[in-house]
C-alpha positions in Angstrom: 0.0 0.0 0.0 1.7 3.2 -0.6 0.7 6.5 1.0 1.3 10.3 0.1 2.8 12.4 3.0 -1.1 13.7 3.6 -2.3 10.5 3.9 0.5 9.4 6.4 -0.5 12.7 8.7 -4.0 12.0 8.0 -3.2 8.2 9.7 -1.2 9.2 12.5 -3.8 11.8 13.6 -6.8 9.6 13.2 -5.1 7.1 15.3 -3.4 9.2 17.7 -6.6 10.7 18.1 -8.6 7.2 18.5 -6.1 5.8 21.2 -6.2 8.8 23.3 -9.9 8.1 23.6 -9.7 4.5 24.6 -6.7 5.5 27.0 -9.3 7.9 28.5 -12.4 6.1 28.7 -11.4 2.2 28.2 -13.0 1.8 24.9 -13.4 3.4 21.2 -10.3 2.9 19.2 -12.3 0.6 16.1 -15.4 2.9 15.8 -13.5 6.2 16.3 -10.7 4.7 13.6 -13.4 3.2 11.4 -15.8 6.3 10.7 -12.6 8.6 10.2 -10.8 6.1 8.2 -13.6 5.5 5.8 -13.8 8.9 4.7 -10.2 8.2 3.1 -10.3 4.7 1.5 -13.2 1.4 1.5 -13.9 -0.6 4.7 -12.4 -3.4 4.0 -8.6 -1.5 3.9 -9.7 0.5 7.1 -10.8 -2.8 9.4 -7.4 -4.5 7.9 -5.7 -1.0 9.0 -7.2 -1.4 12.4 -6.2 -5.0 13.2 -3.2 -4.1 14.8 -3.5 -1.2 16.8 -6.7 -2.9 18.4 -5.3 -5.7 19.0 -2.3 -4.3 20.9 -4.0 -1.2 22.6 -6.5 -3.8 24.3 -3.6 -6.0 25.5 -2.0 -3.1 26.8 -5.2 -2.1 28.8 -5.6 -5.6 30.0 -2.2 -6.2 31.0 -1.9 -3.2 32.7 -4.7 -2.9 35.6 -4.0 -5.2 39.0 -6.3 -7.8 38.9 -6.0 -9.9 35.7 -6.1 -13.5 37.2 -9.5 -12.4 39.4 -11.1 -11.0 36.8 -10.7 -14.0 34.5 -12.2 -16.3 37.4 -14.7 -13.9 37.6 -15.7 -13.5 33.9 -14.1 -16.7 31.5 -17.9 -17.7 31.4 -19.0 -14.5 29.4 -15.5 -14.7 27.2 -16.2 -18.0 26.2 -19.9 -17.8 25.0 -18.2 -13.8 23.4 -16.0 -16.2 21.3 -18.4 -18.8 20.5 -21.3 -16.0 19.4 -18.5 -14.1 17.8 -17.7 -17.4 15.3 -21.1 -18.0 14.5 -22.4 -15.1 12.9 -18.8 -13.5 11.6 -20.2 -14.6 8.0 -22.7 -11.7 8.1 -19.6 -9.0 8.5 -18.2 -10.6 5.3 -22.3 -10.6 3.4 -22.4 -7.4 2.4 -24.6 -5.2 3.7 -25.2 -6.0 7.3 -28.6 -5.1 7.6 -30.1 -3.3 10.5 -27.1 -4.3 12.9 -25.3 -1.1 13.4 -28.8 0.8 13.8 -29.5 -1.1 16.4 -26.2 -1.1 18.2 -25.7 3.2 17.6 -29.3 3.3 19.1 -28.6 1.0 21.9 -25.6 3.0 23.0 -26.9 6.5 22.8 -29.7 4.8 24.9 -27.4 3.6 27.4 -25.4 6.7 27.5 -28.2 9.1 28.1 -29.3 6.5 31.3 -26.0 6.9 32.6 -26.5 10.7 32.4 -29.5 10.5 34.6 -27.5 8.8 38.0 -29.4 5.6 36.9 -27.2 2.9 39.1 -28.1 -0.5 37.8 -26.4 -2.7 39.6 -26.3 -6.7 38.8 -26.6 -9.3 41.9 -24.1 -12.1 42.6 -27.6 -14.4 41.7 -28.0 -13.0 38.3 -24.7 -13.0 37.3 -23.8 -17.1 36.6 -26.5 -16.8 33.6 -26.6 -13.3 32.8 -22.8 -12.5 32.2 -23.1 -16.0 29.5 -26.4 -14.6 28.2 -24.6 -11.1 27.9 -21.1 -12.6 26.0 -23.6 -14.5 23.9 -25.4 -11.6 21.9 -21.9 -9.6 22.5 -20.6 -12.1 20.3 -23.0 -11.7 18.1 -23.4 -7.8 17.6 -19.5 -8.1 17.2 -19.7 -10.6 14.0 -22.3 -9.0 12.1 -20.9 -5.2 13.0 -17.6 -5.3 13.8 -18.4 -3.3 17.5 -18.2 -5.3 20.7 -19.2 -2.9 23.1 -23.1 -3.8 23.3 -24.2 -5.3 26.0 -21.1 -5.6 27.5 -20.3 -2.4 28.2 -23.2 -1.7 30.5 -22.9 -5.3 31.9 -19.8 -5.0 33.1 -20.0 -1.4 34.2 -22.8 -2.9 36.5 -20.7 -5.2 38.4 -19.5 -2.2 40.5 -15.9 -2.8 39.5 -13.8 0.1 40.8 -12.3 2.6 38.0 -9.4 0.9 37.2 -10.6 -2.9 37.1 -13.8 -1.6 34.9 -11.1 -0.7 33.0 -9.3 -3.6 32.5 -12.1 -5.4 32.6 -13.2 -3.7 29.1 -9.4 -4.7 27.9 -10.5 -8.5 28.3 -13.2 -8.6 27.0 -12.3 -6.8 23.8 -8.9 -8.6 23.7 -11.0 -11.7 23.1 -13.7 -10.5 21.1 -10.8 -9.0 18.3 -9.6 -12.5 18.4 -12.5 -14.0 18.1 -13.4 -11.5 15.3 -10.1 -11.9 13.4 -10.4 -16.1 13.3 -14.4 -15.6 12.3 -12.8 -13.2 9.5 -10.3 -15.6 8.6 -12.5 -18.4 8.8 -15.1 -16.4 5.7 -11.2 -16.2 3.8 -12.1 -12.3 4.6 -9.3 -11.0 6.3 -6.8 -9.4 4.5 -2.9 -9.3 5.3 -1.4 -6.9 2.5 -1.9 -3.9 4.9 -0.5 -5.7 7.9 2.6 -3.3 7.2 0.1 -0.1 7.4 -1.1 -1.4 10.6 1.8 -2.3 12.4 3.4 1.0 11.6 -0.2 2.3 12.7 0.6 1.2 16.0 3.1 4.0 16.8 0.2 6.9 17.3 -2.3 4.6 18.7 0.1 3.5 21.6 1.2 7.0 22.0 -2.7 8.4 22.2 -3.0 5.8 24.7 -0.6 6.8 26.6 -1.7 10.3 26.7 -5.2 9.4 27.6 -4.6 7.0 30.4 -2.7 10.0 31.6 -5.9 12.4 31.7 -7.7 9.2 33.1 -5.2 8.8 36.1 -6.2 12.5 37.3 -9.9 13.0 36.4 -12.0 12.5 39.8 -14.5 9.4 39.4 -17.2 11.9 38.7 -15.7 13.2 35.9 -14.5 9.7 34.6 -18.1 8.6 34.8 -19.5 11.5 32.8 -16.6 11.1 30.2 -17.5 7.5 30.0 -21.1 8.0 29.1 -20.1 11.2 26.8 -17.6 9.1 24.6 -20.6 6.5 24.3 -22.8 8.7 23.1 -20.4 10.1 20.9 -19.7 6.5 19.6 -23.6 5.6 19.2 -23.8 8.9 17.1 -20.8 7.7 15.2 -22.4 4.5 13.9 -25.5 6.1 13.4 -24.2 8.3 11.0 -22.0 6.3 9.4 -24.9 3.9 8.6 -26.9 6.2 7.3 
């Protein structure tokens, strides 16, 4: 793939841009990326551009909170059935079209976000959680195959377990660590994933680390009420995002 310097500026920015918002709120690196990125070439060079960078930015943000091996204990359950959903219905990414999916997913987030504005506190009891975090990894799985985005309902489930700010955190690096896995063997699978731009993406690493880095600085000294209300703001952002792209 070979770029003109405006297009290289044009990459480092996007994605310098996108990993300062996941270092920030936890999340939003492939749908930031993704809408700016297909304003400059098709989607299928802009998710093979994104491979990379999401990949590594969400094993940095797992890797890098304190309580990796509890959270796993706590939430293998939910990965596995993310993976398994995730397999199954990765042949509608590759269709075509896509269908209502990313409606449905913008408006479910822009839903969500404007709860959280109102102090709505849903929390999930230790009861409800063997079958509900399954149940929630399950239709994860399967937003993520047929749109690409693995935030809904994960997102608000695990925001509900009362983790403190730094485990929600890492908690949102697990589970999209796995669900970019997942997505890139169900893309692989379909014979749809790409590796000619592998080159593009690892150099596209670079900005996205250093965005990161920059945003998990801002996170570190925002006080919780602020984190909370930048955590519903950059879903609501992101829920706008899809919206308008699909339209």
């Amino acid at each position: 793939m070979s770029l003109t310097l405006l297009e290289i500026v044009a990459l480092t920015g996007i994605f310098t841009l996108a990993g300062t918002v996941k270092g920030a709120i936890g999340l939003g690196l492939p749908t930031v990326s993704m809408g700016l990125l297909s304003l400059m070439m098709p989607p299928g060079q802009a998710a093979a551009l994104l491979l990379l960078p999401s990949l590594i930015t969400n094993l940095w943000q797992l890797l890098c909170g304190p309580t990796l091996c509890a959270l796993w204990r706590r939430l293998w359950p939910m990965m596995l059935c993310v993976t398994l959903g995730t397999l199954l219905s990765a042949g509608a990414l590759t269709a075509g079209d896509g269908g209502l999916a990313p409606l449905a997913l913008g408006m479910c987030l822009i839903g969500y976000a404007l709860l959280g504005f109102t102090r709505f506190d849903w929390r999930i009891s230790a009861e409800a959680e063997p079958w509900l975090g399954p149940l929630c990894g399950l239709v994860t799985g399967t937003l993520t195959g047929a749109t690409g985005v693995f935030v809904i309902p994960a997102v608000p489930y695990l925001n509900a377990l009362g983790l403190a700010r730094d485990e929600l955190v890492q908690a949102l690096g697990l589970s999209f660590t796995v669900s970019t896995l997942a997505l890139a063997a169900g893309l692989a699978w379909h014979q749809a994933l790409p590796g000619s731009l592998l080159g593009v993406s690892l150099l596209s690493l670079l900005p996205a680390l250093a965005g990161m880095w920059l945003g998990e600085r801002v996170r570190r000294h925002c006080r919780p009420q602020l984190f909370r209300r930048l955590f519903f703001i950059g879903l609501l952002i992101l829920g706008v995002e899809i919206i308008w792209r699909f339209n």
